[in-house]
KETIFI-722291 format. One record per residue (C-alpha): x, y, z; residue in one letter. Coordinates in steps of 0.1 Angstrom, whole numbers, padded with zeros to 4 digits, always signed. Example, Ala and Ser with C-alpha at 12.3 -4.5 7.8 and 13.67 -1.06 7.14 Angstrom:
BEGIN
+0123-0045+0078a+0137-0011+0071s
***
This chain:
BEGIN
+0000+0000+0000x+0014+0032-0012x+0018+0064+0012x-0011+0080-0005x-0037+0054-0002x-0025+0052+0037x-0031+0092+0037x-0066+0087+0023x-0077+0062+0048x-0061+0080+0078x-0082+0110+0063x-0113+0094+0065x-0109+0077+0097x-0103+0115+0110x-0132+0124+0094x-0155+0096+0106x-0143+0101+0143x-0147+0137+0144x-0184+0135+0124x-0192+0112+0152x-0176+0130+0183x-0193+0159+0172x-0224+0140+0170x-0223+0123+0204x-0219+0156+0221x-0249+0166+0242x-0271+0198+0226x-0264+0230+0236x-0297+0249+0233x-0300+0284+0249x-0328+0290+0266x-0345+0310+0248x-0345+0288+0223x-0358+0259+0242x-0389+0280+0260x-0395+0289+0220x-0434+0283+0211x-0451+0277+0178x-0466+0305+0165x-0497+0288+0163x-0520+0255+0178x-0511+0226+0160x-0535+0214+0138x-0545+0180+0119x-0539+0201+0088x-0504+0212+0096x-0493+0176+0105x-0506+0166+0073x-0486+0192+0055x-0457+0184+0079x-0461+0145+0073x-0452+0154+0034x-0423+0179+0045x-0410+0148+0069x-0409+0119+0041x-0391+0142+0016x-0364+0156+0040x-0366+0132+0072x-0372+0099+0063x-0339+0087+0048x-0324+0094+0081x-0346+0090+0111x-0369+0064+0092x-0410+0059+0103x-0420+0073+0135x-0423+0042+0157x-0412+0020+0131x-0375+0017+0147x-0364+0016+0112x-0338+0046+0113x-0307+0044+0094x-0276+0022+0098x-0254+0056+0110x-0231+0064+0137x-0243+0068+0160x-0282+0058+0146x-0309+0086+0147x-0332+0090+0172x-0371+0075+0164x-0388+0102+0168x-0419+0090+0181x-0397+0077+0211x-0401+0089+0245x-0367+0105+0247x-0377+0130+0218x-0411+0135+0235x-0398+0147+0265x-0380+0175+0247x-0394+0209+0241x-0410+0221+0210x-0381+0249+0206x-0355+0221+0212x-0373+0204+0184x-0377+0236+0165x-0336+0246+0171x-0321+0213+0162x-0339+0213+0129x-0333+0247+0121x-0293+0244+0129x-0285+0208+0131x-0252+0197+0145x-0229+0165+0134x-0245+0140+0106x-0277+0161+0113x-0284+0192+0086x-0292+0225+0093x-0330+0226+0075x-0327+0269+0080x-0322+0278+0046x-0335+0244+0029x-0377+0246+0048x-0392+0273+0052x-0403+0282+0089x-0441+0274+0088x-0426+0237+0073x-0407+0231+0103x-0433+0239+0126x-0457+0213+0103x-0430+0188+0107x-0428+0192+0145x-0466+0192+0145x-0464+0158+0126x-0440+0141+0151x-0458+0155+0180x-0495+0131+0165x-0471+0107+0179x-0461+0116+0212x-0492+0105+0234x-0501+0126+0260x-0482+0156+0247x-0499+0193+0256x-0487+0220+0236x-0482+0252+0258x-0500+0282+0243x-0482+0299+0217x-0462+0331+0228x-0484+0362+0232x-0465+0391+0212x-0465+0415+0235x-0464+0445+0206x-0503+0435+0203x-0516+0407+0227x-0520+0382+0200x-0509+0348+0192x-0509+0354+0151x-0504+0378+0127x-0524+0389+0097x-0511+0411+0067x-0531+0432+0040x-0514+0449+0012x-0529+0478-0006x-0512+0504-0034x-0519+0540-0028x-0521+0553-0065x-0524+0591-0053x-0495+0589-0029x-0477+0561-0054x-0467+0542-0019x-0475+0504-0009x-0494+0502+0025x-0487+0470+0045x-0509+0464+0076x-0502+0440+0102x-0528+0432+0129x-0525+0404+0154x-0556+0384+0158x-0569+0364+0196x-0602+0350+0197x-0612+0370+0167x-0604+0403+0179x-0576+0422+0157x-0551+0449+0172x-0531+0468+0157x-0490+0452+0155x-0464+0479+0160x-0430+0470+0157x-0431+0442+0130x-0406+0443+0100x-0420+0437+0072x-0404+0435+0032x-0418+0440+0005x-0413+0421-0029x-0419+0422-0067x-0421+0389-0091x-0388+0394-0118x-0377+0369-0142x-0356+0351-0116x-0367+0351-0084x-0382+0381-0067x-0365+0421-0063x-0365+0433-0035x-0384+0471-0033x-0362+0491-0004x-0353+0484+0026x-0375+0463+0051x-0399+0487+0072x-0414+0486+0109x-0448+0484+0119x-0460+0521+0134x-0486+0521+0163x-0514+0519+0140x-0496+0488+0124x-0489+0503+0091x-0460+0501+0071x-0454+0528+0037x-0430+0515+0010x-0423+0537-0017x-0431+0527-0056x-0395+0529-0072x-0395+0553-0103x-0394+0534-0134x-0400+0503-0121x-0411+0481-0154x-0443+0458-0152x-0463+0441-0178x-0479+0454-0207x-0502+0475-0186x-0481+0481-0159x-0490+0455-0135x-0468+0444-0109x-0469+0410-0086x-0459+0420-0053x-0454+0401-0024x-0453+0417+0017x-0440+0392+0044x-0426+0393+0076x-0387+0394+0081x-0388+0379+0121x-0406+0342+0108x-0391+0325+0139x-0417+0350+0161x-0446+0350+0137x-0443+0326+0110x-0444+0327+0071x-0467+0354+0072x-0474+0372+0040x-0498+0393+0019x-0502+0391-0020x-0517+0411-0050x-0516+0423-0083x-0514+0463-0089x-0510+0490-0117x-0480+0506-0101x-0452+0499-0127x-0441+0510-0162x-0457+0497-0189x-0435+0474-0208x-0437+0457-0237x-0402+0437-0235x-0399+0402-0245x-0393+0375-0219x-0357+0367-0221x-0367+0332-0239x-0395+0353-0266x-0368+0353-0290x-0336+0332-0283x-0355+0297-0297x-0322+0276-0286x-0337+0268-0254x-0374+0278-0262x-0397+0262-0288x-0387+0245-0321x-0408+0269-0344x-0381+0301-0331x-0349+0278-0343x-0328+0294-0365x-0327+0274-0400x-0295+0260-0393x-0306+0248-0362x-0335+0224-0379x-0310+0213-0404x-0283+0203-0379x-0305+0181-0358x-0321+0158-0378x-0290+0156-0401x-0263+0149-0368x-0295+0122-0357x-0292+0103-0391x-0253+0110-0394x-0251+0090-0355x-0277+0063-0369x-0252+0058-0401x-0223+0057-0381x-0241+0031-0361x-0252+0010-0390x-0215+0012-0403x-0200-0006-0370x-0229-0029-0371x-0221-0037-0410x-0181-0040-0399x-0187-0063-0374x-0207-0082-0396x-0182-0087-0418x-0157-0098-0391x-0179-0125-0380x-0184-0136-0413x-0149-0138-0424x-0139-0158-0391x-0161-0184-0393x-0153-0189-0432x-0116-0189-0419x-0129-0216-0389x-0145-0237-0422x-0113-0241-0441x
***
């Protein structure tokens, strides 16, 4: 064994033992973390949601929920439908998923938040006996959730946000909320300015940028939601409003036809394929016709 494969291995070992020292070491959860509650009562509905979320991202690793059928790792995943992971918080739940630690990823910028709160909600359908403690009041409005509206002041040419927290039906004004504010682009979503807070009356102003193109009659796709989702959730407002540019400019695939429809090809284009097609199957029937020929030749050879 040359000096290089004995580097390799010693690599890996190195990198096996740390993965799993790093593993074995107990959580360390601040506090705050660990008195964190969902921003909501758990619902049949969100563990349904969850339930999807968990066989997509979970599954592979910590198998069914009390199915013991986790996978072969070191050391093995906990069964989340045990009582060791019933006994633990929902914001220990909540932080290990969001930041993960050893073998264990960090889901923070992979699920959204309201997807790790679905997920928690699914494993906790299996912890029997489990309570949830009542979500967090926000003290900025005496609430447990959070409602937006969006509306475009034409006169003003601003973009009113509204946040009002919502108990037993009764809505309050939210002060104090950041909120951004967002506008559909070819990829992704822009950004409009920076992220505002709440006033007492729970209303946010974002200005309408000056030239800011939208479609052919100046409609724009814009998109309010809350910068704090670990406190409230994936709270968000939507709508469609006359507040842009008109524009009449193509979509960046309207006239490049290589990667949009075949009737856009250039000439060329057309030509090349189904010639380079029949130019593969010719050079296919060629070898086939060669080899052919080989065989023949070798058992007239074997004959005489």
């Amino acid at each position: 064994m040359n000096r290089i494969n004995i580097l390799i291995i010693l690599a890996a070992i190195f990198l096996n033992f740390s993965l799993w020292a790093q593993e074995t070491k107990p959580w360390d959860i601040p506090e705050d973390q660990a008195n964190k509650t969902a921003p909501a009562m758990f619902t049949p509905d969100m563990a349904k949601v969850g339930k999807d979320v968990y066989l997509k991202t979970c599954t592979s690793c910590h198998g069914d929920p009390g199915k013991n059928n986790q996978a072969k790792l070191n050391p093995v995943p906990s069964d989340l439908a045990s009582p060791g992971v019933a006994s633990q918080s929902d914001g220990t739940l909540h932080y290990k998923i969001v930041h993960g630690k050893g073998l264990m990823p960090a889901f923070k910028n992979t699920l959204s938040a309201t997807d790790i709160w679905n997920v928690i909600a699914y494993i906790r359908s299996f912890h029997t006996g489990y309570v949830q403690p009542e979500p967090r009041v926000i003290k900025t409005f005496g609430g447990s959730s959070l409602k937006l509206t969006l509306e475009f002041l034409k006169d003003e040419l601003k973009f009113k946000v509204l946040a009002v927290g919502v108990k037993d039906e009764i809505e309050t004004p939210a002060e104090g909320v950041e909120l951004a504010i967002f506008t559909n682009r070819y990829f992704g979503k822009l950004k409009l300015g920076e992220s505002k807070t709440t006033n007492a009356q729970g209303e946010a102003f974002f200005d309408v940028p000056e030239g800011l193109p939208g479609n052919e009659k100046g409609e724009l796709t814009l998109q309010a939601k809350v910068v704090d989702t670990d406190t409230y959730g994936d709270v968000m407002a939507s709508g469609v409003f006359a507040a842009g540019e008109p524009s009449n400019k193509p979509g960046l695939t309207e006239k490049r036809a290589m990667w949009n429809v075949g009737s856009k090809a250039p000439w060329w284009i057309s030509l090349a394929y189904p010639l380079g097609v029949l130019a593969v199957i010719g050079t296919i029937g060629y070898i086939l016709l060669l080899l052919k020929k080989v065989y023949s030749q070798g058992n007239d050879a074997s004959e005489n």
